[in-house]
N, C-alpha and C positions, 0 to 999 in steps of 0.2 A: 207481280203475283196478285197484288191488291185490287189492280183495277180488272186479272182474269176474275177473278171470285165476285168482284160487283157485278163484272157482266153476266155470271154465272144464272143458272136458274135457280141454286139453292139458296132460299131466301136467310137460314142460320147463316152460312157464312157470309154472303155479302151482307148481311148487317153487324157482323165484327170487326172493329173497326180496327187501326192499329196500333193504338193502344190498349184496347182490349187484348190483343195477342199478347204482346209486351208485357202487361200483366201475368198471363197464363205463364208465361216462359218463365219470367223472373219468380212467380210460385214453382214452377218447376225447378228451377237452378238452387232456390232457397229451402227447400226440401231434402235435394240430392244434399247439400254440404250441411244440413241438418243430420241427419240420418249418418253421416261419416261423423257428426259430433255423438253421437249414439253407439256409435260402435267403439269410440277411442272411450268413453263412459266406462262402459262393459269392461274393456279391458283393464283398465285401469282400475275397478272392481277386484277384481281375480289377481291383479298386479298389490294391491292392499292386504287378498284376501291370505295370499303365499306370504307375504312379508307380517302379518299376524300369527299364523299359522291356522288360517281356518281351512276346512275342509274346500278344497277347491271346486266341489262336487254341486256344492250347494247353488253355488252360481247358478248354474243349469237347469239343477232342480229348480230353482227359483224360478228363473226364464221360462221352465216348460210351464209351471203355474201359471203364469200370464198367456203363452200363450191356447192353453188347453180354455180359458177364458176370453178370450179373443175368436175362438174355431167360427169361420167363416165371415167377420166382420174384416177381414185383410186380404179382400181379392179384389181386382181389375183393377181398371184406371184412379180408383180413387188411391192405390199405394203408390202412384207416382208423382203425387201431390201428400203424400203423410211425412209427417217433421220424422218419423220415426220407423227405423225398420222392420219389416216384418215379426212378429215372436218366433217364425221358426227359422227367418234368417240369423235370429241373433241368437238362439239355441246350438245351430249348427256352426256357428262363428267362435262362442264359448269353449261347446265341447275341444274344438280345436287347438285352442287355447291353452286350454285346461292339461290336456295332451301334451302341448307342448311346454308346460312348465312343471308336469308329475316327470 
């Protein structure tokens, strides 16, 4: 694959090398199992917030704050390289949650 892309006419990818990729990948795989520490966080939140007796609501409301201050800085390629997910994947991850432990 490496030496089709050298021979390639596109000068971006034959100039990446292979461990340039290698890089890219392993930002990607170190991102994806970031972003699963993210979500066990959250849980584990809500998991706290039941065994206090807080309002489990809040969680939510919280998460919607962040991400109603986020609107539009978490789209395309650059969220498949973020340590963290989405605001309103982890909104809609809560609410669920939340659901499931009222």
């Amino acid at each position: 694959a490496r030496k089709a892309a050298e021979a390639s006419d596109n000068s971006v990818v034959s100039a990446l090398s292979a461990s340039e990729l290698g890089a890219v990948g392993e930002a990607l795989l170190n991102a994806q199992f970031s972003q699963s520490q993210e979500y066990d966080a959250d849980a584990y939140g809500v998991d706290f917030m039941k065994r206090h007796n807080y309002d489990l609501n809040a969680a939510v409301t919280a998460m919607q704050v962040l991400e109603k201050a986020s609107e539009g800085a978490e789209k395309g390629v650059r969220t498949w390289f973020s340590s963290h997910p989405t605001s309103a994947e982890r909104v809609e991850r809560l609410k669920k949650k939340v659901q499931a432990e009222s």
